[in-house]
C-alpha positions as CSV (number, residue, x, y, z in Angstrom):
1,X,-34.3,12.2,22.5
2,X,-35.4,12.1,19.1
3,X,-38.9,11.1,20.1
4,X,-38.9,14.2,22.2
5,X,-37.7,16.7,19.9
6,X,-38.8,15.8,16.8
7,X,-36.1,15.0,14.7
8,X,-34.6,11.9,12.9
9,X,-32.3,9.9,15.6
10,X,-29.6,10.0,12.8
11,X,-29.5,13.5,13.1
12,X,-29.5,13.6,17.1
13,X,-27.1,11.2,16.8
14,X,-25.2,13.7,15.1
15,X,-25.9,16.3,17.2
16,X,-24.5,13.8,20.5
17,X,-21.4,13.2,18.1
18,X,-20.8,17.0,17.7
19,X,-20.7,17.6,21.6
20,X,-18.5,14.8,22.4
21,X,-16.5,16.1,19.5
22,X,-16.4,19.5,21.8
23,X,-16.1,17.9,25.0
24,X,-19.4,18.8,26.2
25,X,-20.9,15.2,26.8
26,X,-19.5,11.8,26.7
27,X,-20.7,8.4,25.2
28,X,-21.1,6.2,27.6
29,X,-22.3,3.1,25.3
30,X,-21.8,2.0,21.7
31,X,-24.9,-0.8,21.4
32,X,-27.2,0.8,21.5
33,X,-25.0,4.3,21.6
34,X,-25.9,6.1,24.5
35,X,-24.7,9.5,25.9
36,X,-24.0,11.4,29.5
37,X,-24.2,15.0,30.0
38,X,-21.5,16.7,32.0
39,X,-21.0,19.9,34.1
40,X,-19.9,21.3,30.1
41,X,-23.2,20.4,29.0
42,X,-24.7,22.9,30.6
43,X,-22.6,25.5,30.4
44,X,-22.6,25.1,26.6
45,X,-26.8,24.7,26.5
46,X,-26.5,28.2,28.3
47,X,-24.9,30.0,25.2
48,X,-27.1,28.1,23.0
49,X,-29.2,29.7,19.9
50,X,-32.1,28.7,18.7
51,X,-33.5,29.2,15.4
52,X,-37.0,31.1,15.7
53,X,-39.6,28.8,14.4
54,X,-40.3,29.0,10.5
55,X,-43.0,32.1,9.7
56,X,-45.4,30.5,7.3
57,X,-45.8,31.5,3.9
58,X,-48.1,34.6,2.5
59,X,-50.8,33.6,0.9
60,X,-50.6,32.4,-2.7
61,X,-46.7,32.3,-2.1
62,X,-44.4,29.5,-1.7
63,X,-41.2,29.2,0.6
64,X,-37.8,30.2,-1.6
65,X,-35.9,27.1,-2.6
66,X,-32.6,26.5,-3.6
67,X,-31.9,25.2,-6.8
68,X,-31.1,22.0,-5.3
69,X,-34.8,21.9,-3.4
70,X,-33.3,22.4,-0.1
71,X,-34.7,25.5,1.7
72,X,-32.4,28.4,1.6
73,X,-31.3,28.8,5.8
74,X,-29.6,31.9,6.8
75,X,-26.1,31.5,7.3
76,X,-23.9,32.4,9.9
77,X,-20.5,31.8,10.9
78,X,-20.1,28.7,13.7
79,X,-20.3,30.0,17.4
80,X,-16.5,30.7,18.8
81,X,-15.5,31.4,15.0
82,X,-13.2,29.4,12.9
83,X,-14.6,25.6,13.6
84,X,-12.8,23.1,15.5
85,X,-11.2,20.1,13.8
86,X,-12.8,16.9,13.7
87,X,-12.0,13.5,14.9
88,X,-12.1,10.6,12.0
89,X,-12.4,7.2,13.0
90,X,-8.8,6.8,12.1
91,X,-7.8,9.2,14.5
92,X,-6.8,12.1,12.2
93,X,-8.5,15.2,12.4
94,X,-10.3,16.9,9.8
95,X,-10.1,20.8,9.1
96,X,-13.5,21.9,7.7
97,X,-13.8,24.1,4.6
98,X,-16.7,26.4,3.2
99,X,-19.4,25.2,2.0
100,X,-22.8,27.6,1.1
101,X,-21.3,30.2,3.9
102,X,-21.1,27.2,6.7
103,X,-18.3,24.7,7.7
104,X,-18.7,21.9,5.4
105,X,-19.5,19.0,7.7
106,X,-22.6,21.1,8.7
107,X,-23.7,21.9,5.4
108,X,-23.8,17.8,4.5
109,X,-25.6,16.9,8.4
110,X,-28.5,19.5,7.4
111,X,-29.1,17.9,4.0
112,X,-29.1,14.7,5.2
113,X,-31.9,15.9,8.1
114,X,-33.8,17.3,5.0
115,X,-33.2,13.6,2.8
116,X,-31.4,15.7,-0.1
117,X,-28.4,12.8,-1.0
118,X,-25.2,14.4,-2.1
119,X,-22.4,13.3,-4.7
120,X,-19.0,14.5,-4.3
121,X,-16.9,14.5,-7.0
122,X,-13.1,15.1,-7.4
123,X,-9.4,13.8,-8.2
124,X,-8.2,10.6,-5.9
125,X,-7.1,12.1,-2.7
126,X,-8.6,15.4,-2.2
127,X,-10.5,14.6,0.9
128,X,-14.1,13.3,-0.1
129,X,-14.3,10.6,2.0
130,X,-12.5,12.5,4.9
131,X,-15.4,15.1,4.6
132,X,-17.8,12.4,5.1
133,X,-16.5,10.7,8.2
134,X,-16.1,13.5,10.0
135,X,-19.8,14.4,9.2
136,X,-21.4,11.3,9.9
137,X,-19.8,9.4,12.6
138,X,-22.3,6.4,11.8
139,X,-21.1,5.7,8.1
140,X,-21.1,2.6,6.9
141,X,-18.5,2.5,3.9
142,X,-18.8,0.4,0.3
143,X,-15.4,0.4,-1.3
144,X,-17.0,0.3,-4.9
145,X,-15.0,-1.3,-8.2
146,X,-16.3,-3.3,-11.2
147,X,-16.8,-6.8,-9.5
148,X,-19.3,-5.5,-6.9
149,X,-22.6,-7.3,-6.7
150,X,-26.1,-6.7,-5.4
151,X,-25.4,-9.1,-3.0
152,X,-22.4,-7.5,-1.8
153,X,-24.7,-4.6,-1.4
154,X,-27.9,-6.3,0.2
155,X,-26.6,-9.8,1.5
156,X,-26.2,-12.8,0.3
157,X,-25.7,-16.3,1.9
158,X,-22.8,-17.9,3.8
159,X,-21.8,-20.9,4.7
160,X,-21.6,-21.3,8.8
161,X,-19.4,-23.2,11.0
162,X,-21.5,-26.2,11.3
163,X,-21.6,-26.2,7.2
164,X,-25.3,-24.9,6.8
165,X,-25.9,-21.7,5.0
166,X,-27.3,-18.9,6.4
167,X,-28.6,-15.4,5.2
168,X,-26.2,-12.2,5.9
169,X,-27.4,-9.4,5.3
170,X,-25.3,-6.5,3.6
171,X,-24.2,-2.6,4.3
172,X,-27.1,-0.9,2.7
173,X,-29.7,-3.6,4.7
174,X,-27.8,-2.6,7.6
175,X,-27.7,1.1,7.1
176,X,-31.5,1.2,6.1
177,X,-32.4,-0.8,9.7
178,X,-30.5,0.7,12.2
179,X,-31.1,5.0,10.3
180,X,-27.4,5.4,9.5
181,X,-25.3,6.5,6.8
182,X,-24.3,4.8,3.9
183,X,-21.6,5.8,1.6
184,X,-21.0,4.5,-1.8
185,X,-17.1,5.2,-2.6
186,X,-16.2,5.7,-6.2
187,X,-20.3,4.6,-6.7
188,X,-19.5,5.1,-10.5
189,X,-17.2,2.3,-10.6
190,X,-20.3,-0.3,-9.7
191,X,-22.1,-1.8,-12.1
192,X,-25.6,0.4,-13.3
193,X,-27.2,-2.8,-12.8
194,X,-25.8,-3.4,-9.4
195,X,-27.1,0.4,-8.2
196,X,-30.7,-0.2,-9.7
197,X,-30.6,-2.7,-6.9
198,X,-30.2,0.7,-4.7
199,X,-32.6,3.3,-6.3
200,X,-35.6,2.3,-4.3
201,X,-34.4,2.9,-1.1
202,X,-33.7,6.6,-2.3
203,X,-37.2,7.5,-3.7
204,X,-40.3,7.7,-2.4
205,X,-40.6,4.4,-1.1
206,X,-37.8,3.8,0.9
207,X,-37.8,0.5,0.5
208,X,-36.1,-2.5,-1.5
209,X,-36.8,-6.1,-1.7
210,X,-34.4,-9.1,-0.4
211,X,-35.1,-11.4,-3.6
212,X,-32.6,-14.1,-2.5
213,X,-33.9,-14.0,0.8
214,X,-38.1,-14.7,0.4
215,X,-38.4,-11.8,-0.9
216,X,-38.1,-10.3,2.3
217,X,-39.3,-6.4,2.1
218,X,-36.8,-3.8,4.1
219,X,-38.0,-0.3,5.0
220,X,-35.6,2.0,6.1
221,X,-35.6,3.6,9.2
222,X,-35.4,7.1,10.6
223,X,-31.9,8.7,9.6
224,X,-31.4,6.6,6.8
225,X,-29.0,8.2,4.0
226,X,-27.4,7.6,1.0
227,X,-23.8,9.7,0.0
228,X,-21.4,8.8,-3.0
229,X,-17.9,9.5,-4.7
230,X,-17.0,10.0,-7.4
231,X,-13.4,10.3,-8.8
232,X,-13.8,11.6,-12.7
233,X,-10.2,11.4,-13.8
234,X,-10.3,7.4,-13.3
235,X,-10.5,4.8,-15.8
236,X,-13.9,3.1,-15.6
237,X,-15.3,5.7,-13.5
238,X,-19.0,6.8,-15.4
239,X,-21.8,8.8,-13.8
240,X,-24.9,7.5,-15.8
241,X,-27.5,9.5,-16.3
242,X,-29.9,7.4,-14.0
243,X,-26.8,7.9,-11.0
244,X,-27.1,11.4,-11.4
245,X,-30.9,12.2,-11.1
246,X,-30.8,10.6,-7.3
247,X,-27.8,12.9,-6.3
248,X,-29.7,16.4,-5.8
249,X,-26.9,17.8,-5.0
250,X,-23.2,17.5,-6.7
251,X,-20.3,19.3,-5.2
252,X,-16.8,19.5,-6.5
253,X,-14.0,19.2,-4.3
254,X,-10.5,19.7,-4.8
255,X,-7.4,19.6,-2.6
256,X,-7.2,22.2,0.1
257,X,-3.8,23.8,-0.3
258,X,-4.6,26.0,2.0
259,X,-4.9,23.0,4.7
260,X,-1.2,21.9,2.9
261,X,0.6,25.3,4.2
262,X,-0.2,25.2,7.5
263,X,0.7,21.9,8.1
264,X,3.6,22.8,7.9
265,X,4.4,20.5,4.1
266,X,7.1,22.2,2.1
267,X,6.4,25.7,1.2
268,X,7.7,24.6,-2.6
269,X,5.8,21.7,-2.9
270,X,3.2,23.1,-2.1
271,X,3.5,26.1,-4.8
272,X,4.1,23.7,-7.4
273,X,1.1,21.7,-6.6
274,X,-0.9,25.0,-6.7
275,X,0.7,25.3,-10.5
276,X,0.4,22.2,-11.4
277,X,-3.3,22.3,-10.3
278,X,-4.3,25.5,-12.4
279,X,-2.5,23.7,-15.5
280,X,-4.3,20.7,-14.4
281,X,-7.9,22.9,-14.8
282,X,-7.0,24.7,-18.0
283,X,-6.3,21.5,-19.2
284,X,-2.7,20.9,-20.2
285,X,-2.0,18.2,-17.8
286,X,-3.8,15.7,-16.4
287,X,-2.3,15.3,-12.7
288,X,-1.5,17.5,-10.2
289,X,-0.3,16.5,-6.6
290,X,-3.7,16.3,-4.1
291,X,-3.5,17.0,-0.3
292,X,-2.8,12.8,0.0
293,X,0.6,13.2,-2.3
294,X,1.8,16.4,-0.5
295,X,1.0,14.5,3.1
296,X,3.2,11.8,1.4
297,X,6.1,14.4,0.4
298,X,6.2,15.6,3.9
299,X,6.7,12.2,5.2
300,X,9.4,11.3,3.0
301,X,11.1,14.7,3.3
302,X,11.1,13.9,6.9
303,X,12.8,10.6,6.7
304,X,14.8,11.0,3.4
305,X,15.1,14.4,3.1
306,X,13.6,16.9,0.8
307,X,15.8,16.0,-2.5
308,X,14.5,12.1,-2.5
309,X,11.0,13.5,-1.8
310,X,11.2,15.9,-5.1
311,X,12.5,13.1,-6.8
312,X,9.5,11.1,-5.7
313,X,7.3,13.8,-6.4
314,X,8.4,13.0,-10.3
315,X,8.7,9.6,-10.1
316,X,5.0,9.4,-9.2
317,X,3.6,11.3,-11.7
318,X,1.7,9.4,-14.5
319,X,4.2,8.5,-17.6
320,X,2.5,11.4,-20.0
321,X,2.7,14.4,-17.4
322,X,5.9,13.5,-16.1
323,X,8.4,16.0,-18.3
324,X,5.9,18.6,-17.3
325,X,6.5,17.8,-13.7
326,X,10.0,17.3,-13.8
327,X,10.0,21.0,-16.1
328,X,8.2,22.5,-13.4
329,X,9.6,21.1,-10.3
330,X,13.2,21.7,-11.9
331,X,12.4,25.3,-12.2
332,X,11.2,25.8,-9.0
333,X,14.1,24.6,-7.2
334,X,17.0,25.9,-9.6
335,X,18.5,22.7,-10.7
336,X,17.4,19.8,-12.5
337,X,15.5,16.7,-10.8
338,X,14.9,13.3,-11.9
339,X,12.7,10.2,-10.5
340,X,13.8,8.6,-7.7
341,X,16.0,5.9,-9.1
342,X,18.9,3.7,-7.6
343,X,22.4,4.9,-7.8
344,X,25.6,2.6,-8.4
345,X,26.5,-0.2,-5.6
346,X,28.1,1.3,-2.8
């Protein structure tokens, strides 16, 4: 299919994933994946719209650009209107939000077709790396912290069951050969030498060299694409200047509170995230409750009941915000509220 229409099989792939997603195909096999068409194939094909081709530009002119260097498409809002949630690999869905006047997920699949690599960058728990998997549905994830290595990025050898050593190569080897998707979470928590290791396979040349392995070259294949985190609020967490330049594009993302209400999560939990999160902006705290920790009260409200979840909601804010919280969560309710704590023996 990609042969035939032109485009990177990354972003057919993609494009497969989205109609399953719909129930207008099926996948029928994961190695290599392979997809059916079904009686809503057609029907959906039939209400499909096609861009008209691109007019080429006047004389002496060139085509607008964003500021970004990814050309400006009109937008419109997804067929059907409001977009349908998305399947994770986890099982949980994903609610897309606005991006550039298009669901989100769609906004990241058309800057990966045009090879622009994105950095998203936001508080622990605000839905970064949900985003991502429900764009690409190939990802291939590196949890990133201090004590990764290049080889835990490109391969390194291993010791196999007949005590011989053999090569094994790592995610980004993987994700460059088979034209998937390769995310770097909390990328500014790796080492700067350990990314250099990286940068080559975003230029240009699309290509790095396996040193440990003789020097082995590996050029990466159609669909290919690099996406990072970054979470600015955590300790060790610093986006060099060299990181930077090979993220075109840098979006911020916060918690969708929004997304909170109707889920049905506590109406005043929610409001005093919302205040704790404008306080949290202008700077006189430095935590406010994301989408995760509200997902959390819920849970324990559930289970516990809404009192012990309050008191969590306290307990679990960091030691120099926590008379804030407890000030603002004690005014909201109309009595005070302390960290969730043991009582006396019963």
């Amino acid at each position: 299919m990609a042969r035939r229409l032109g485009h990177s099989g990354g972003a057919v792939g993609n494009a497969c994933e989205t109609l399953v997603s719909r129930g207008e195909a099926v996948q029928s096999g994961s190695k290599p994946r392979t997809y059916q068409a079904t009686s809503a194939t057609a029907a959906a094909a039939q209400h499909a719209v096609l861009p008209p081709p691109p007019s080429p530009p006047a004389p002496g002119r060139t085509p607008q650009v964003s500021r970004q260097g990814v050309r400006q498409a009109p937008a419109s809002p997804p067929p059907g209107g409001r977009p349908v949630p998305i399947v994770r690999p986890n099982g949980q869905q994903y609610h897309p939000r606005a991006l550039a006047q298009m669901p989100d997920v769609e906004a990241l699949r058309r800057l990966r077709e045009a090879q622009v690599a994105v950095l998203l960058y936001g508080p622990p728990g605000t839905g970064k790396t949900s985003l991502i998997e429900a764009a690409f549905p190939d990802l291939i994830t590196v949890a990133g912290d201090g004590d990764t290595t290049v080889g835990d990025l490109i391969g390194e050898y291993t010791q196999d069951a007949n005590g011989g050593y053999e090569f094994v190569y790592g995610p980004l080897v993987t994700a460059m050969t088979e034209g998937r998707a390769l995310l770097l979470d909390d990328a500014t928590l790796i080492s700067p030498k350990v990314l250099a290791a990286l940068y080559p396979a975003m230029d240009g040349r699309r290509q790095i060299q396996v040193k440990a392995h003789k020097g082995e070259t590996i050029t990466a294949a159609d669909g290919f694409y690099v996406i990072a985190g970054h979470n600015p609020g955590v300790h060790g967490a610093v986006l060099t200047e060299a990181l930077a330049s090979r993220f075109s594009v840098q979006i911020q993302v916060g918690s969708d509170y929004d997304l909170a209400a109707s889920l049905k999560i506590n109406r005043a939990a929610v409001r005093i995230a919302r205040n704790l999160a404008t306080l949290r902006q202008a700077g006189d705290v430095g935590w406010a409750p994301q989408l995760r920790e509200l997902i959390a009260f819920q849970k324990i409200a559930d289970v516990l009941g809404s009192e012990a979840a309050f008191a969590n909601l306290v307990g679990v804010a960091p030691l120099e915000d926590r008379d804030t919280v407890t000030e603002i969560v004690t005014k909201a309710l109309g009595h005070p509220v302390t960290a969730l704590a043991l009582g006396r023996q019963l």
